[in-house]
C-alpha positions in Angstrom: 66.4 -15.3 -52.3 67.3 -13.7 -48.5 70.3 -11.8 -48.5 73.2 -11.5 -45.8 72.5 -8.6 -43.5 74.7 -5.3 -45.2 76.6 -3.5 -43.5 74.8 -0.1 -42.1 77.2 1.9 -44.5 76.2 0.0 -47.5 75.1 1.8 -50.5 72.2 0.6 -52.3 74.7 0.0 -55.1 76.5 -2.6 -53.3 73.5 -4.4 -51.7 72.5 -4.8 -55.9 76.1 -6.0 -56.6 76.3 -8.4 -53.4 72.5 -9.6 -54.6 73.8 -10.3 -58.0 77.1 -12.1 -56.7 74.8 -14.5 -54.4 73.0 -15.1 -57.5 75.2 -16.0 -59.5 77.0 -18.0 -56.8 73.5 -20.0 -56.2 73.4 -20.8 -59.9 77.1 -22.4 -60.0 75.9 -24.4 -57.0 72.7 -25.8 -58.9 74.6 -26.6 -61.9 77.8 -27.9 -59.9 76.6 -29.8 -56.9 72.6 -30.7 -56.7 73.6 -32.3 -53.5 75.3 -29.6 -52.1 72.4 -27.5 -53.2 69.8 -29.8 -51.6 71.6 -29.6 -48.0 71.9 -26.1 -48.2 68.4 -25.5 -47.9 68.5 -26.8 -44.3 70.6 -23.7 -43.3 69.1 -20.2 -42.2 69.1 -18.1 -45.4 72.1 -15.6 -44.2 74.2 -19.1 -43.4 72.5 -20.8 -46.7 74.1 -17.3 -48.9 77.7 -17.8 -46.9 77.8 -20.9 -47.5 77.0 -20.5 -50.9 79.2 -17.4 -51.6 82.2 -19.9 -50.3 80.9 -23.2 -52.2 81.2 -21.1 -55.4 84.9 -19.5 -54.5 85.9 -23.1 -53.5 84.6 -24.5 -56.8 86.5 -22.0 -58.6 89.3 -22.2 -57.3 89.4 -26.0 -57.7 88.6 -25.5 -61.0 91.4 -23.4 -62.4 93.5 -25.7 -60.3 92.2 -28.9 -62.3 91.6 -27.2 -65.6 88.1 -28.0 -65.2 84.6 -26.3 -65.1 82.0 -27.4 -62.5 84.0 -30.3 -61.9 84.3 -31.5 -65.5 87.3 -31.5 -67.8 87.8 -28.9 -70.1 90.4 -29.6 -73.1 91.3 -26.8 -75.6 91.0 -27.5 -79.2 95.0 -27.8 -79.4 95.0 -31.0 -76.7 92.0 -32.2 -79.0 93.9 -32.5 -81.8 97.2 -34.1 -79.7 94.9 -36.7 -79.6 94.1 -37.5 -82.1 97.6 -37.8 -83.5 
């Protein structure tokens, strides 16, 4: 995967780190929006990584918001059992 252009004081330490946050970022975006993911190939690859970077704070965000992950509800074992009583 291309990488956003680092700074000219970053380390080689945190061009790893940013690598591995765009990374992980891109894999949220598979699993959470294959749309999403298919449009963002159309970008240049240091728009496509922004874009992703942002698409994964914006999911996360919406998530803890909804109690969700990726968009799906998550329910703890104790709301589980509420319903069932």
């Amino acid at each position: 995967m291309v990488r956003l252009a680092e700074p000219a004081t970053a380390t080689p330490l945190h061009a790893q780190a940013m690598g591995d946050l765009v990374d992980r970022a891109a894999a949220r975006l598979q699993r959470g929006s294959k749309s999403f993911a298919a449009a963002a190939r159309l970008l240049s690859p240091a728009e496509r990584d922004s874009m992703i970077l942002l698409y994964s704070w914006c999911r996360h965000c919406d998530d803890m918001i909804d109690g969700e992950h990726l968009g799906f509800a998550v329910e703890s074992p104790a709301g589980l059992q509420e319903r069932l009583e």
